[in-house]
C-alpha positions in Angstrom: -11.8 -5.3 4.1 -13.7 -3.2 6.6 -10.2 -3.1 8.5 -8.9 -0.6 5.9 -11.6 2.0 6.1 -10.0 5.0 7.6 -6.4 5.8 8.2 -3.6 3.5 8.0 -0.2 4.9 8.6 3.3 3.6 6.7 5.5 3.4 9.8 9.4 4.9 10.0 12.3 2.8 11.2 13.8 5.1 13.9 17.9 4.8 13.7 20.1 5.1 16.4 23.1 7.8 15.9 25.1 5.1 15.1 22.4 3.8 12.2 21.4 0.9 13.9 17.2 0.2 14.3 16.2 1.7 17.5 13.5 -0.6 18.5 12.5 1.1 21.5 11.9 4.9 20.0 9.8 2.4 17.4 7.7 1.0 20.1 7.1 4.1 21.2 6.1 5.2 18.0 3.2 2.1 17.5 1.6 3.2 20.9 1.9 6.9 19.4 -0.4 6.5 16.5 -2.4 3.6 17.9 -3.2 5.8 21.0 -3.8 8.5 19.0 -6.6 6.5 17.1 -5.1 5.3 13.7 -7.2 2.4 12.0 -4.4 0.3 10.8 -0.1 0.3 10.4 1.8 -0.3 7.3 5.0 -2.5 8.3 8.2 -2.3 5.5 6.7 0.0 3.6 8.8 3.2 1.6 8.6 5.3 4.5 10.3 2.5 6.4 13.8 3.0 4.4 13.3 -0.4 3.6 15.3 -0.4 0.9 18.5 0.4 3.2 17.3 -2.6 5.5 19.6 -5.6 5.6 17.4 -9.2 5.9 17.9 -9.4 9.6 16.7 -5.5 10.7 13.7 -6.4 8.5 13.0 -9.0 10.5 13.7 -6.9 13.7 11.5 -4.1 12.5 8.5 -7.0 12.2 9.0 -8.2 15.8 9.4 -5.3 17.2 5.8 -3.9 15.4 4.3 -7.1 16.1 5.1 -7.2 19.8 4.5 -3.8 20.5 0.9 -3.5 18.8 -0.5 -6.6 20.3 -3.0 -7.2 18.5 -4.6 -3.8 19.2 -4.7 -3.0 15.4 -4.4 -4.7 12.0 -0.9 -4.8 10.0 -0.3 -4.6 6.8 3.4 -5.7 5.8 4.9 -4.6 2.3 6.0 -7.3 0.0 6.8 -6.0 -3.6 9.9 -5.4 -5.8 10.7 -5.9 -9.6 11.9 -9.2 -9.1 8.2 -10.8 -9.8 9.6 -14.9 -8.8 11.4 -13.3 -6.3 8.1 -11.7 -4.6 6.4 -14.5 -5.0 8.6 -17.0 -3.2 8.7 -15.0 -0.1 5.0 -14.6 -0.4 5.6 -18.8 -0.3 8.1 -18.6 2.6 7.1 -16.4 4.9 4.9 -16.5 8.0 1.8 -14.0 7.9 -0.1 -15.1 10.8 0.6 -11.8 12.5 -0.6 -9.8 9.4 -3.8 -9.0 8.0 -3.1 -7.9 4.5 0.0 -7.4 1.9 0.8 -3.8 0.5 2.7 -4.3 -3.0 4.1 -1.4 -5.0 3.9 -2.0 -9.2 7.6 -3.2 -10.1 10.0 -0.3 -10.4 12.5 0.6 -12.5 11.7 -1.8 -14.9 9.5 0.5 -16.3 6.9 -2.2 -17.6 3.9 -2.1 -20.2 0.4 -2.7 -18.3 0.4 -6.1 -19.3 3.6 -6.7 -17.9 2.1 -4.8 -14.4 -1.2 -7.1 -14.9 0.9 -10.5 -15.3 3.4 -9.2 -12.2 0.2 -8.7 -10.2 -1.9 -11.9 -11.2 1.5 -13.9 -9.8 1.4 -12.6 -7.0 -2.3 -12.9 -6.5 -2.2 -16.5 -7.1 0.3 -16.9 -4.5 -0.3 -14.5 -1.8 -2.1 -16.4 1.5 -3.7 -13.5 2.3 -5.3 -10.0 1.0 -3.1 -7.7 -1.2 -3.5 -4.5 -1.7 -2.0 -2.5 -4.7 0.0 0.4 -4.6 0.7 2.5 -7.4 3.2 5.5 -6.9 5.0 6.2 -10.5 6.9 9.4 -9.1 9.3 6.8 -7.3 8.5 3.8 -10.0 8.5 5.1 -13.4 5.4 3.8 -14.5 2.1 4.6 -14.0 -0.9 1.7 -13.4 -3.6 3.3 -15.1 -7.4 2.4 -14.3 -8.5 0.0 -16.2 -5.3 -2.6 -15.4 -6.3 -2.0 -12.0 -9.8 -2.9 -12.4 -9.3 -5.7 -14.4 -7.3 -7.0 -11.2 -10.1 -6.3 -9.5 -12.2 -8.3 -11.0 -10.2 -11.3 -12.0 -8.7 -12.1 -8.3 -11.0 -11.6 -5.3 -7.5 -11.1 -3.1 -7.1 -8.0 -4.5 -9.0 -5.9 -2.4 -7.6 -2.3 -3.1 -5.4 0.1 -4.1 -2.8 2.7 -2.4 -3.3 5.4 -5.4 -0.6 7.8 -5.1 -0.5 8.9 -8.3 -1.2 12.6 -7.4 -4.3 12.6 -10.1 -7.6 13.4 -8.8 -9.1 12.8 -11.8 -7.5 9.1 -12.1 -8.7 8.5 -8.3 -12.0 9.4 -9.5 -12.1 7.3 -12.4 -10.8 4.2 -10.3 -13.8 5.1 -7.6 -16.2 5.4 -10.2 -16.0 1.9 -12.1 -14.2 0.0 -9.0 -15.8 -3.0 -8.2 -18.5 -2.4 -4.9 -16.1 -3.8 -2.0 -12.6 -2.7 -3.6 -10.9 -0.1 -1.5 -9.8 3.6 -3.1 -7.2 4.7 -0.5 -5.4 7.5 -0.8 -1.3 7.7 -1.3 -1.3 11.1 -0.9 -2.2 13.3 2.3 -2.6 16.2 1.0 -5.6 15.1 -1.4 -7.0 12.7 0.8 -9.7 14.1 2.2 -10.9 14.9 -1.2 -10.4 11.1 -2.7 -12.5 10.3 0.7 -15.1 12.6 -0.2 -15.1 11.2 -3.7 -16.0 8.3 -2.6 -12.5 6.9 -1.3 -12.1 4.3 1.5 -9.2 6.7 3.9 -5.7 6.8 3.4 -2.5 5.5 4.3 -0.6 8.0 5.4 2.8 9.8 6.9 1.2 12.9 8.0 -1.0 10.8 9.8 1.5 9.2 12.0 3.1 12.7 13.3 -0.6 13.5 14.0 -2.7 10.6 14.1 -4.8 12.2 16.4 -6.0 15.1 14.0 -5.7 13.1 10.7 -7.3 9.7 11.8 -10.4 12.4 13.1 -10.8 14.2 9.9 -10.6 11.1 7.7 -13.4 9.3 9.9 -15.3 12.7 9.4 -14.7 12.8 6.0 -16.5 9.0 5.6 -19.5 10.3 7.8 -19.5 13.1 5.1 -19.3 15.3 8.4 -17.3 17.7 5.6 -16.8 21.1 7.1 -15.3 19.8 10.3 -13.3 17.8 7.9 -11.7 20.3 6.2 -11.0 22.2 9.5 -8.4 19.9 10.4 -7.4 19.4 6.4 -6.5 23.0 7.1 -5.1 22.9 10.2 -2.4 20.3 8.9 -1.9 21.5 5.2 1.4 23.6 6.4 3.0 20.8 7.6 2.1 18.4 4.9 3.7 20.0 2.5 6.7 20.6 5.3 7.2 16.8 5.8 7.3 16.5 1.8 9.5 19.5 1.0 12.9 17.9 1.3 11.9 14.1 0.8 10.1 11.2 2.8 11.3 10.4 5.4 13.0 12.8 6.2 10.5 15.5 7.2 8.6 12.8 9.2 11.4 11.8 11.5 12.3 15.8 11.9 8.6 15.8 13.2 9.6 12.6 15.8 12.6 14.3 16.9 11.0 17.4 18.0 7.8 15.5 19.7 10.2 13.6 21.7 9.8 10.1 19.9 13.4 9.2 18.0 16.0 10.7 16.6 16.4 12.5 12.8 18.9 10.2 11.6 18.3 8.7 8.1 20.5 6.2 6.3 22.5 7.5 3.6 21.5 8.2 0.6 19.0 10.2 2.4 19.9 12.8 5.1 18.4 15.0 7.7 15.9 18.1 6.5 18.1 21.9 7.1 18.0 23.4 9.6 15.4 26.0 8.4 12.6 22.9 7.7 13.8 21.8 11.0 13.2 25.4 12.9 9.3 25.9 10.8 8.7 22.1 12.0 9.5 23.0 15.2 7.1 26.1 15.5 4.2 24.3 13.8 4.3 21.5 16.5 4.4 24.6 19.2 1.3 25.9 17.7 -0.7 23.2 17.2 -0.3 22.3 20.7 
C-alpha cells in the first residue's frame, strides 16, 4: 500500500485527428509525468474516455502504458461499471501481472441503496487477484458512498485498501480519515482540495492536474505528507488558476488543451465531448507561459 502514498495520476488517451489512439503522443505522455516525479499511473480510468474505447483500443491503451513505463512505476488499471457479474468476470479473465492494484468506481446510473454499493463491492472483493481501491465520485454516478459503507468494506475485505474520494466534501474526507482503519488509504479525487485531505491526514491524490504538471503537484503533495505545509501551499497556489481551468469546461478536455500547448498530443476528444473555446484555450496557453 505504500505504493499509493503520494500522487498518482489518471492518464488521457491522446487521439489522432482522425480519432484513432495515438500511442506515440501517449508514450510520451508516461515518460512526462514519470520524469516529472509522479508516484503512480491510473490506466482506463474516466479521464481515459474510456467509456468511448472499443475492446481492442483498451487493450492498445494497456500495452502501450505497460511498455512504455517499464516497470519504472506502479499501475493501477480501472475495472468497474454497473454490471456487477460483468465486473467480476473480467476481474476472472483478465491478466494483471503488469498491474499493481484495481481502481473501481461505485456502479453508476443505477443509482443503488448502500447495501446494494456494499454487496457490488464485496463481489468484487471476493474476486479481484489483486488490491482494489474504491472510488466514489457521485457528480458523474448519481449516488453517493457515504462513510460508514466504506468503512465497513474496510474492515470486512483486507483487498480493499482505499478509497479515491471525490466527493467534493471535506467534511466527508475527514470523517472517512478519522474512523478509517490504520493502513486504508484516503486519497484525494479532487485537486483542488487535495492538499487539504493530505493535511487531514490523507494518503495523496490521484490526479489530472497532476499529469500537466507532475513536477509541481507530485512536490507539493510529498510536502504536504512531510507536513512541510507552507511550501505546500506555495505550489497549491501556484496551480489553483489552472485547476479550476482544466475543470471549467469538463474533464478531459481542459487537460488535453494543456498537452497540446506543451507539445505532447493533440486536443481532440471523442464525441460527445469536444475541445475547450478558444478563450480556455488562449488563458491555458498564458498560464503555461508564465509558469515557465
Amino acid at each position: 500500500m505504500q505504493a499509493f502514498i503520494g500522487t498518482g495520476v489518471a492518464l488521457v488517451t491522446p487521439f489522432k485527428k482522425d480519432f484513432s489512439v495515438d500511442t506515440e503522443a501517449l508514450q510520451h505522455i508516461v515518460n512526462h509525468v514519470i520524469d516529472g516525479g509522479v508516484e503512480y499511473i491510473v490506466v482506463l480510468g474516466t479521464t481515459a474516455e474510456t467509456a468511448t474505447l472499443s475492446k481492442d483500443e483498451k487493450e492498445l491503451v494497456v500495452d502501450t502504458i505497460v511498455k512504455a513505463n517499464q516497470n519504472r512505476v506502479p499501475l493501477v488499471l480501472g475495472v468497474g461499471g454497473n454490471n456487477t457479474s460483468e465486473v467480476v468476470n473480467e476481474l476472472k479473465t483478465r491478466d494483471f501481472s503488469n498491474f499493481s492494484a484495481i481502481l473501481s468506481v461505485s456502479p453508476y446510473y443505477n443509482k443503488p441503496t448502500q447495501k446494494g454499493i456494499y454487496e457490488h463491492f464485496k463481489a468484487i472483493a471476493q474476486a479481484s487477484p489483486i488490491p482494489i481501491i474504491l472510488y466514489n465520485v457521485p457528480g458523474r454516478t448519481a449516488s453517493n458512498m457515504l462513510p460508514a459503507t466504506v468503512i465497513q468494506l474496510a474492515k470486512d475485505f483486507s483487498n480493499i485498501i482505499g478509497i479515491k474520494e471525490a466527493a467534493g466534501d471535506m467534511v466527508q474526507a475527514m470523517k472517512l480519515i478519522q474512523h478509517k482503519p490504520k493502513d486504508f488509504l484516503i486519497i484525494s479525487g479532487d485537486d483542488m482540495v487535495t492538499l487539504p485531505m493530505v493535511l487531514a491526514g490523507g494518503a495523496g491524490v490521484i490526479s489530472v492536474i497532476g499529469e500537466g504538471f507532475p513536477k509541481q503537484f507530485s512536490e507539493m503533495v510529498r510536502l504536504g505528507l512531510q507536513r512541510k505545509v507552507n511550501e505546500a501551499y506555495e505550489l497549491h497556489y501556484q496551480l489553483a488558476d489552472a485547476i479550476d481551468m482544466i475543470f471549467e469546461q469538463g474533464n478531459p478536455a481542459g487537460i488535453k488543451e494543456v498537452f497540446y500547448h506543451l507539445g505532447l498530443s493533440t486536443n481532440t476528444l471523442r464525441l460527445p465531448l469536444v475541445s475547450v473555446d478558444e478563450n480556455l484555450s488562449n488563458r491555458l496557453k498564458t498560464f503555461i507561459q508564465q509558469l515557465k
